[in-house]
Each structure stands twice: as C-alpha cells, then as structure tokens.
C-alpha positions in Angstrom: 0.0 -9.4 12.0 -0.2 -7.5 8.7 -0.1 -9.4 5.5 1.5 -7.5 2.2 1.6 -9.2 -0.8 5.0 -9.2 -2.9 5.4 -6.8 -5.6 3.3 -7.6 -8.4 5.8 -6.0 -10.6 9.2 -7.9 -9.4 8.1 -10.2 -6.6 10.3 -8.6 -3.6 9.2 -8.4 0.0 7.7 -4.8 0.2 7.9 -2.6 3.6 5.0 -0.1 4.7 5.7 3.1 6.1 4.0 5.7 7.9 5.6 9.3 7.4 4.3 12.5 9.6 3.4 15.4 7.1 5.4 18.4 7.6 3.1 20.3 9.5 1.6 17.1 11.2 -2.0 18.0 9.9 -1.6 14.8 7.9 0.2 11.3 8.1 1.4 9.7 4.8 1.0 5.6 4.8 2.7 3.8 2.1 4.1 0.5 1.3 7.2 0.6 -0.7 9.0 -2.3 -2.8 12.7 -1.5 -2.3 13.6 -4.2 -5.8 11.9 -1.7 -8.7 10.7 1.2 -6.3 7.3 0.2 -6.9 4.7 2.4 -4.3 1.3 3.0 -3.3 0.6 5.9 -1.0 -2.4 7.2 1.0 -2.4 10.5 3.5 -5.0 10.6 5.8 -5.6 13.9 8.1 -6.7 12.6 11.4 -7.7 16.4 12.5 -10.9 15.6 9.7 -12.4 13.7 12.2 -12.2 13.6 16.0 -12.8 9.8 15.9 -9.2 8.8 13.6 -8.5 5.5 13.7 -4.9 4.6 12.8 -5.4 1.0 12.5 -8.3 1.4 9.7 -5.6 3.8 7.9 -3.2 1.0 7.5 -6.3 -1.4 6.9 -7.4 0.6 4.1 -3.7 0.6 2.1 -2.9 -3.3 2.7 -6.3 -3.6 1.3 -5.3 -1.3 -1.5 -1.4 -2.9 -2.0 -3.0 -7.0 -1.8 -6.0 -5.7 -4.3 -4.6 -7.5 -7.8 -6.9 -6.5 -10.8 -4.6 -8.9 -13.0 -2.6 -12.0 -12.7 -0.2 -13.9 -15.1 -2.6 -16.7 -14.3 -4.8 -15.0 -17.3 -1.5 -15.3 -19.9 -2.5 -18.9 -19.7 -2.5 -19.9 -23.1 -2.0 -16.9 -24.5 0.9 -16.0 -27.3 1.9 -12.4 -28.0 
C-alpha cells in the first residue's frame, strides 16, 4: 500500500496520478493536493531503458512528495 503524506502546505489528503504523454514515449506521475492545488510531478520515458520498472517510478515520487526539508516543529519558540 502506498503511503502519501498530507499536503505540507494545507494538510489535505493528496491523490497520485499517472498520465500517458501524448505520444506515449513518456508517462507523467504526479501526486496532486486537490485543497490549494499543490503538485509534484515526474515523467519518466520507459523506451530509455528496456528494463522500465513502473513500480520504482511511483517509488521514486512518494519518496519525493513524503521528503519534508522543513517542519513547523522548528517555529518552536520562535516569534516573527
């Protein structure tokens, strides 16, 4: 089962989607918050290599979505 963080930005429930190019050389993976339209995309061309793996496609962009560089944890204390 995949895991996806809520939006960093408004907290919603996000969706990931997976979008065929328009000449289906490439697929487009993104995870989308539908509360503030929040989105990270990645396109991955599985004719670069004959051993595409899907899976690690939508491994790589959960990774890349759950990555968080900053909490509010560090506005502990803090007065602006």
């Amino acid at each position: 089962m995949i895991k996806l963080e809520k939006c960093p930005h408004c907290g919603s429930d996000v969706i990931l989607c997976k979008l065929n190019g328009i000449t289906y050389v490439a697929y487009e993976f993104s995870i989308v918050c539908p509360g503030c339209g929040l989105e990270t995309k990645i396109s991955v061309n599985p004719n670069a290599n004959c051993c595409f793996n899907m899976g690690k496609a939508v491994d790589e962009i959960v990774e890349k979505w759950n990555r968080r560089e900053y909490t509010h944890e560090h506005d502990e204390g803090r007065s602006d």
